[in-house]
N, C-alpha and C positions, 0 to 999 in steps of 0.2 A: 238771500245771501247764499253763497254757493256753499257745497260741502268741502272742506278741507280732506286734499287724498292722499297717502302716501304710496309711493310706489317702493315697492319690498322687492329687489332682484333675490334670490334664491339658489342654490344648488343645497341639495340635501346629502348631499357630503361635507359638509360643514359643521363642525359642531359647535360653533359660536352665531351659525345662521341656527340652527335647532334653538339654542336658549332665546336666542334675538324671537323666534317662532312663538315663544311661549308666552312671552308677554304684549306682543305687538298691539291685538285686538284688543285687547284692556287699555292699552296706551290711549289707542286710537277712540276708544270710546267713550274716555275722561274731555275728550275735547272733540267732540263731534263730529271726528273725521273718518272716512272708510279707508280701507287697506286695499289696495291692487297687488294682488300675489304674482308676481314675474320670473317664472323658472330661466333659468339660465344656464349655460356653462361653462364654468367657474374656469374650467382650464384651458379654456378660449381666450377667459379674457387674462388669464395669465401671460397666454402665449402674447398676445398684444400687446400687451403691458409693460413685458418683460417681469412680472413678477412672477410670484412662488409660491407653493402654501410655507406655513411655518414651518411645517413638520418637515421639511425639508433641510433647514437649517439645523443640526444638532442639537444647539442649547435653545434656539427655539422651541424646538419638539420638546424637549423634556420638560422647558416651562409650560408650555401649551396645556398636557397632561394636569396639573397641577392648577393652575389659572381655571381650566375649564368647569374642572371638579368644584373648586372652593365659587363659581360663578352659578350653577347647578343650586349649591348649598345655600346662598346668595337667596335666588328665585324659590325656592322651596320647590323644584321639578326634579326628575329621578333622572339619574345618568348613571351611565358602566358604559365607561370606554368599551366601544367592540372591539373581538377578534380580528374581524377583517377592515383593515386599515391599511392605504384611503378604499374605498367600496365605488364601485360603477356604477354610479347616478341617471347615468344618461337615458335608460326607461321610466326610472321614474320620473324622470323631468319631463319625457314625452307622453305620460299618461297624464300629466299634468297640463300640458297643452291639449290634449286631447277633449276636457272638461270644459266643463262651461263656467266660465266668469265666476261666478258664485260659490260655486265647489272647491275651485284650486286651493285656497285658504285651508280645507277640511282633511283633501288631501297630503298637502303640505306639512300639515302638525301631524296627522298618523304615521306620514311614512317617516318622518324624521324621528318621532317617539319609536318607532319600530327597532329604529338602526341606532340612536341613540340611549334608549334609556332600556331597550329589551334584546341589545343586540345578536339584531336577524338581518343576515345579510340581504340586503337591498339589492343588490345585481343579480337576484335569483329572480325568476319569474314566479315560483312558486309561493315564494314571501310576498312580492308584489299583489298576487290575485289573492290572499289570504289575506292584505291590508285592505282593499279594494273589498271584500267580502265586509269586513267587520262595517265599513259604511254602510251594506247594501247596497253597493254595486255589483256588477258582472265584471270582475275582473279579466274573466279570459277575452270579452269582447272587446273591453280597454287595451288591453295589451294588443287585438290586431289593430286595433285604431292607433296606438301609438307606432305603427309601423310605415302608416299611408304618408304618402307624403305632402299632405299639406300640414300633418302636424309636424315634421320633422321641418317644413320650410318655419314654421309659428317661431320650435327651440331658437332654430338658427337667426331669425330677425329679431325675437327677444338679446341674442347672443350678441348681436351685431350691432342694439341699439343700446345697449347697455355700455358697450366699449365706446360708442361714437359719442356716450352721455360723459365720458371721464370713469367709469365702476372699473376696479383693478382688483377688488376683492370682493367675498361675502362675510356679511352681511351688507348688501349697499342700500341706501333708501333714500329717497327724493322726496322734499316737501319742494313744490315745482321747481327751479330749476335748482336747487341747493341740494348737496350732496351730502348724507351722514356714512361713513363707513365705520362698520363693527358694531357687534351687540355692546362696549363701551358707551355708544354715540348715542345712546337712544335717551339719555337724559336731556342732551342736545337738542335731540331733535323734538322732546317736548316742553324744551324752554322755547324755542321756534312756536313750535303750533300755538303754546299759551300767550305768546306776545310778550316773554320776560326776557327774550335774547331777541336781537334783529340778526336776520340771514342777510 
């Protein structure tokens, strides 16, 4: 029998893809399935979309703050809103591409715990190789790797297969062709995997 996979689209500017981050691999391993980590970005497929982040919206944003906190509180994982809001994702999403299959997952929860619950701004390169470090990686080498372009062609067909799949926000996640959007959805999407809900 095959293994059950989820595909996880990502931007780590996100702080509801961060919480979504926190609990995914326990999700997934209550029910025997693996996660595909799929960096993405988010304000690509905004522009496609025509959608927005919230924080865009006034009374969005202020609920946002407020929802996200008491969701943190929720999972039992640390959060502090950062200073720098929204933050420049787009290296980390390309160090991300840069890695191999198995990594991106590891990278994915540090750099988001970085900017989320220790907020250090992510658009720095100095932050990036100092996340990259605490792995035991070479972060300065990832960061030239994240410049070559066939990791910059990977973001962008990640970017381009995720709007062709219907994703207009993050957190998005596919159990094969069904679509869950938002760390809300992930009750969903493990009534799907358990066989208690039909997609």
């Amino acid at each position: 029998m095959s293994i059950p996979t989820i595909e996880f689209y990502w931007d780590s500017a996100s702080p509801y893809t961060y919480l979504a981050a926190t609990q995914i691999e326990a999700l997934a391993a209550r029910h025997g399935a693996r996660v595909v980590w799929k960096p993405f970005l988010l304000g690509k497929a905004f522009e496609a979309t025509g959608n927005r982040m919230p924080a865009a919206v006034p009374a969005k944003g202020r609920y946002l703050y407020k929802d996200v906190a008491l969701w943190a509180q929720h999972y039992g994982v640390p959060f502090k809103f950062p200073k720098v809001f929204p933050v420049a994702s787009l290296a980390s999403l390309r160090i991300a591409c840069a890695l191999a299959e198995a990594d991106v997952g590891r990278w994915a929860l540090a750099v988001m715990q970085a900017y989320w619950s220790q907020d250090q701004d992510i658009g720095q390169p100095e932050v990036l190789k100092a996340v990259a470090g605490s792995l035991g990686w070479d972060g300065e080498a990832l960061l030239a790797q994240a410049q070559t372009q066939p990791v910059k062609d990977r973001l962008k067909a990640n970017t381009d297969e995720a709007v062709r799949r219907g994703v207009f926000g993050a957190p998005s996640f596919f159990v094969g062709d069904t679509l869950f959007w938002g760390n809300d959805r992930l009750e969903l999407l493990e009534g799907v995997l358990s066989g208690r809900l039909a997609a």
